[in-house]
ZATOR-611197 format. One record per residue (C-alpha): z, x, y. Coordinates in steps of 0.05 Angstrom, whole numbers, padded with zeros to 5 digits, always signed. Each point is the difference from the previous one (the first is absolute). Last residue first. Layout:
REM ZATOR-611197
ZXY...
This chain:
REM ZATOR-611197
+00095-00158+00382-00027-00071+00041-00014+00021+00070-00037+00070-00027-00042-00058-00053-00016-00033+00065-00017+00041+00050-00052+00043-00061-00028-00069-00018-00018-00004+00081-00018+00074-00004-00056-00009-00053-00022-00062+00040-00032+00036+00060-00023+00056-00045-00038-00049-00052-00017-00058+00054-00074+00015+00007-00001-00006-00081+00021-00064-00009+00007-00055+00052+00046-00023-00022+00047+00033-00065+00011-00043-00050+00054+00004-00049+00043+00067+00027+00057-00008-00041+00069+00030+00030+00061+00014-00052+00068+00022-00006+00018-00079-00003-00065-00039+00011-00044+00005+00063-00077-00032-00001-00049+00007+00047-00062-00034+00010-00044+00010+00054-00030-00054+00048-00045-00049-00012+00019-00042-00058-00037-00012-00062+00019-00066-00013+00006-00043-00066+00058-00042+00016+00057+00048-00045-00032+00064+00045-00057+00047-00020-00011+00062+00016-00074+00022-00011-00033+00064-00029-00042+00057+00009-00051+00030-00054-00048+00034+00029-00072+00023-00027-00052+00047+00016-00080+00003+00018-00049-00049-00028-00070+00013+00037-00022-00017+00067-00075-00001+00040-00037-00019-00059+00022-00067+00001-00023+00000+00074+00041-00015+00062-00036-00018+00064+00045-00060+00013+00059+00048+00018+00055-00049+00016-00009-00052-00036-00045+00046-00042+00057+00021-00034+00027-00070-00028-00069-00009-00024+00006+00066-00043+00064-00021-00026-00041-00056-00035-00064+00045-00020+00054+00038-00041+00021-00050-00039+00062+00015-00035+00045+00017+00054-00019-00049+00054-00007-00042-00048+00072-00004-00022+00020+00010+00076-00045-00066+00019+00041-00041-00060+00070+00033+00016-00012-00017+00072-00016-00074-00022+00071-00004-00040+00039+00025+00050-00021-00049+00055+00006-00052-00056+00068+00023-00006+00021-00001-00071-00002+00080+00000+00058+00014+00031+00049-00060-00025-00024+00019-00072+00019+00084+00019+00073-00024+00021-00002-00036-00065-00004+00062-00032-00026+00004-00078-00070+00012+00029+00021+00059+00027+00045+00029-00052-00044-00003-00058-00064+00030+00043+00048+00060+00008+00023-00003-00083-00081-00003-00021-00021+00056+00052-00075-00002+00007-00061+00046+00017-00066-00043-00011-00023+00009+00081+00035+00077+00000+00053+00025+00043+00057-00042-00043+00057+00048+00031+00057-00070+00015-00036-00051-00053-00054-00048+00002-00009-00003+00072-00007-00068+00038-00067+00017+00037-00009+00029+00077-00066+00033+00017+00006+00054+00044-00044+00024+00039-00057+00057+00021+00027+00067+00013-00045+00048+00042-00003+00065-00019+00015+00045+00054+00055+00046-00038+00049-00019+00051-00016-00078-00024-00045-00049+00040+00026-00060-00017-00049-00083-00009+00040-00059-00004+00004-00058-00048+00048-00042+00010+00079+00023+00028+00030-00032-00034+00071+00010+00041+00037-00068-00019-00033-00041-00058+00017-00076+00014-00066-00014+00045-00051+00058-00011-00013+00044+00060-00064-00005+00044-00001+00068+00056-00053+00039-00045+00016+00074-00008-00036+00058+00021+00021+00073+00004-00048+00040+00035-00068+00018-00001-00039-00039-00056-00067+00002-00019+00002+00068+00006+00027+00013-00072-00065-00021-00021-00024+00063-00029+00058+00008-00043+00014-00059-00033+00043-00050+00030+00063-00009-00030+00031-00049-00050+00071-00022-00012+00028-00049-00049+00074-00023+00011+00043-00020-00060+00063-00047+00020+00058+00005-00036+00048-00052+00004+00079+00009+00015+00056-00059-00006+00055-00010+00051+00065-00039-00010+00030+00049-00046-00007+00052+00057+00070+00036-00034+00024+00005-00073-00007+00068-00006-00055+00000-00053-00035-00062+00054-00005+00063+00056-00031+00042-00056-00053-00060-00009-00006-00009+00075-00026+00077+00011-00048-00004-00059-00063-00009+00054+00030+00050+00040+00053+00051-00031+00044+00008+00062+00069-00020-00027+00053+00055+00033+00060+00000-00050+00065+00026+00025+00060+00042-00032-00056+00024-00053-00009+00021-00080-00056+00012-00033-00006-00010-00072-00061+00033-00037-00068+00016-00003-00037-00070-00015+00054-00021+00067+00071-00039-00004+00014-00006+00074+00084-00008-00009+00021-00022+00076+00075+00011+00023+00070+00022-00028+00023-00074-00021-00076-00016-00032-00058-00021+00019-00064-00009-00038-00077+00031+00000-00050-00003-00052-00057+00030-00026-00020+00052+00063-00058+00042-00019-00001+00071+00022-00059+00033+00001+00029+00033+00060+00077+00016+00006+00004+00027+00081+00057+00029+00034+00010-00010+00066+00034+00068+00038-00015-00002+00070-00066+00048-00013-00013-00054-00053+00007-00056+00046-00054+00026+00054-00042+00020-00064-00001-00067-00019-00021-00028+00072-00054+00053-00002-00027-00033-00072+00010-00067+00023-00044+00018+00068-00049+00041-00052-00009-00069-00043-00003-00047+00053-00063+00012+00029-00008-00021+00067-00033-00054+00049+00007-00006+00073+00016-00064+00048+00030+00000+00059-00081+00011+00045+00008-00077-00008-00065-00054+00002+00003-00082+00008-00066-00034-00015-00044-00062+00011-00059-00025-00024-00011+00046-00062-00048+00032-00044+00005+00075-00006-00050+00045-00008-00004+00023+00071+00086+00025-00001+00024+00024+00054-00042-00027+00055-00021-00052-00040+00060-00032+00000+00005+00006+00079-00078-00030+00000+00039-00069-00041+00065+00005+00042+00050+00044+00001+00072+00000+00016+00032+00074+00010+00071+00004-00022+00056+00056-00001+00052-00033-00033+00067-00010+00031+00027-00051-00043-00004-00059+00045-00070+00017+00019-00016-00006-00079+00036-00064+00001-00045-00029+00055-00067+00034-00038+00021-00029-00069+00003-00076+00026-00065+00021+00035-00035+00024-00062+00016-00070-00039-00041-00024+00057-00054+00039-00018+00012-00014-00070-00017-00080+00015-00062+00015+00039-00028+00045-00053-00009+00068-00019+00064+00026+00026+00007+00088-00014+00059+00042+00006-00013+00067+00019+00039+00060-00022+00005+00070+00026-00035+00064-00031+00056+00053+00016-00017+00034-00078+00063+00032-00031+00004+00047-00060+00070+00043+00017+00008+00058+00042+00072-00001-00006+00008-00025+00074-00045-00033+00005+00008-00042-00060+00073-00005+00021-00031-00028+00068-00030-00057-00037+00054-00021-00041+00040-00004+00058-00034-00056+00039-00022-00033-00060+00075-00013-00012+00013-00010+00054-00046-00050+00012-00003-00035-00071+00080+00005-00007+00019-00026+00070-00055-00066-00011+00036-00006-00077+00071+00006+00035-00027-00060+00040+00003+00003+00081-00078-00019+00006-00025-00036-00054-00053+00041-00040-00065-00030-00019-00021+00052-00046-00073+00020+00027+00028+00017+00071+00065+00034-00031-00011+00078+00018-00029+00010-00076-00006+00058-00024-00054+00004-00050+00012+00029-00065-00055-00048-00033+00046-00002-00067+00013+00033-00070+00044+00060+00018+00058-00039+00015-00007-00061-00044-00002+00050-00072-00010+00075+00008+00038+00015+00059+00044+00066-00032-00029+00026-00066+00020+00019-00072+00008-00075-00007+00072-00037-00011+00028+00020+00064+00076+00016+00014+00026+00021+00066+00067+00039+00008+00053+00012+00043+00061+00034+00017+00014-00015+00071+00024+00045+00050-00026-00046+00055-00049-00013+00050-00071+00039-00022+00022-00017-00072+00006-00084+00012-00063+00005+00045-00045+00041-00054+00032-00049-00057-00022-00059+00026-00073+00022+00021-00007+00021-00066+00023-00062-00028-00046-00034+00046-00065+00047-00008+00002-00014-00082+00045+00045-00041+00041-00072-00015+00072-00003-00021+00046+00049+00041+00069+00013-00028+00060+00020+00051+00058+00033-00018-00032+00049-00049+00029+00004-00074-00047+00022-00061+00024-00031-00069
């Protein structure tokens, strides 16, 4: 049995972020465990790594999710400077198509002022300006916006923790975790490890751990498997900047639609699609996980979700939208009507997941969890642009609580 006093679940960019603000503050023995042989490889290294500066997530100004997406993006972005890290300044422009979305576009433009984002409003030759291959009648555009890579910023924040002293088990599956009268038991496929404090930041299996310890019992988790394409090579000019459509699905906070990312590396990231997954890694369209689908459809919380006709007729387009290919393609030439078939190809996949509460909703804000010698992170909003900002709110509170 190993003893640290505080046990990090998750090598992913939150538990890293965790345990670099919890070593950087204190005298802490810590340690993060990871079941692959490599940090990010599940949610955190399988998105469009854009940084968003809230105008495409509908943020409410004076909400801890509003403070974590601008702060958050704020700082993430001058650690990649710092470090020399992948970054590309490429800005984001949200895009209405239609006299309905354009007004949708002023609702986001007054709380975009009340955050403090730098705005520019454009109209159908101020679209055009940025971006002449995109359709659109009316526009908002932000300079706040980059996109990174997250595996080298997980990989610097790791070596920020190491230098303070953060030991890290890799390939290290955890297979159970219970408390007991001197602290957390994390039983692992190489052994016992031993805790004062458990740190829960294992993404898509974060709830389940919580559920172990007897805590989020009203919440229920579902995978969701997102398909991403890219343009191919020679058609990478197509698209400028980062390009997202302003219509959101009813009942689904943050989707985001379709939306077109140019990455550090220049290629331009076409997606996602957004299907029920069939298991927490199940990267491929047959891949399934008999016990994960088990526990989804034996929630009620999951019933409530998807018993929504709302719910139902998103599942419908997403299920095309993944399958058929000349589907998604219609949803891209929304905004990029001269789109060819030949003009993207199949590129990765994510697996992310949903929160759900006892009605069936997702809930837009984070979701934290605190048991006895224990904090769960079990959704964290908005993802990745929050990593550093929320890193050192877990960090406040697992310091206020040993």
């Amino acid at each position: 049995m190993t003893d640290h006093d505080i046990a990090i679940v998750g090598g992913g960019i939150f538990g890293v972020s965790v345990a670099k603000h919890l070593a950087e503050r204190a005298d802490y023995d810590i340690c993060v465990i990871e079941k692959e042989y490599q940090l990010a490889t599940h949610q955190s290294g399988r998105n469009s790594g854009v940084l968003h500066p809230g105008l495409a997530l509908g943020l409410e100004p004076g909400t801890r999710k509003a403070e974590f997406a601008i702060e958050g993006s704020r700082r993430l972005r001058e650690y990649c400077r710092e470090r020399d890290l992948p970054i590309r300044d490429t800005g984001l422009m949200l895009v209405a198509t239609d006299d309905a979305e354009e007004e949708q576009l002023g609702t986001v433009q007054d709380r975009a002022a009340d955050l403090g984002i730098e705005l520019e409003r454009l109209d159908e030759d101020g679209i055009a300006e940025y971006e002449p291959n995109v359709d659109g009648q009316a526009g908002l555009y932000t300079p706040d916006s980059s996109t990174v890579d997250t595996h080298p910023i997980t990989y610097e924040m790791a070596k920020d923790a190491r230098r303070e002293g953060v030991e890290f088990y890799m390939g290290t599956e955890v297979e159970g975790v219970e408390r007991d009268r001197d602290g957390i038991t994390v039983e692992t496929t190489k052994g016992a490890i031993n805790a004062d404090y458990l740190v829960n930041a294992a993404g898509t299996a974060a709830v389940h751990i919580a559920h172990e310890l007897g805590l989020a019992e009203e919440f229920s988790s579902v995978p969701f498997r997102g398909q991403y394409y890219e343009l191919t090579t020679g058609r990478r000019d197509l698209v400028r900047t980062n390009v997202y459509p302003v219509s959101m699905p009813p009942r689904v906070p943050n989707q985001v639609g379709v939306h077109f990312t140019r990455r550090p590396d220049n290629k331009v990231i076409v997606g996602p699609t957004g299907m029920i997954a069939l298991g927490l890694d199940t990267y491929g369209v047959t891949d399934f996980d008999l016990s994960e689908v088990a526990k989804t459809v034996s929630s009620s919380n999951f019933w409530r979700f998807i018993g929504s006709p709302d719910t139902m007729r998103i599942a419908w387009r997403e299920l095309n939208k993944t399958y058929r290919k000349d589907v998604f393609l219609k949803h891209c030439r929304k905004l990029v009507p001269t789109l060819e078939d030949a003009d993207i190809s199949r590129s990765y996949v994510g697996i992310s997941h949903y929160v759900l509460d006892r009605k069936g909703r997702v809930g837009d804000a984070s979701r934290f969890e605190t048991g006895e010698r224990s904090f769960h992170i079990l959704r964290p909003k908005p993802g990745l642009t929050s990593s550093l900002a929320i890193g050192e709110y877990v960090a406040d509170q697992v310091e206020a609580d040993l």
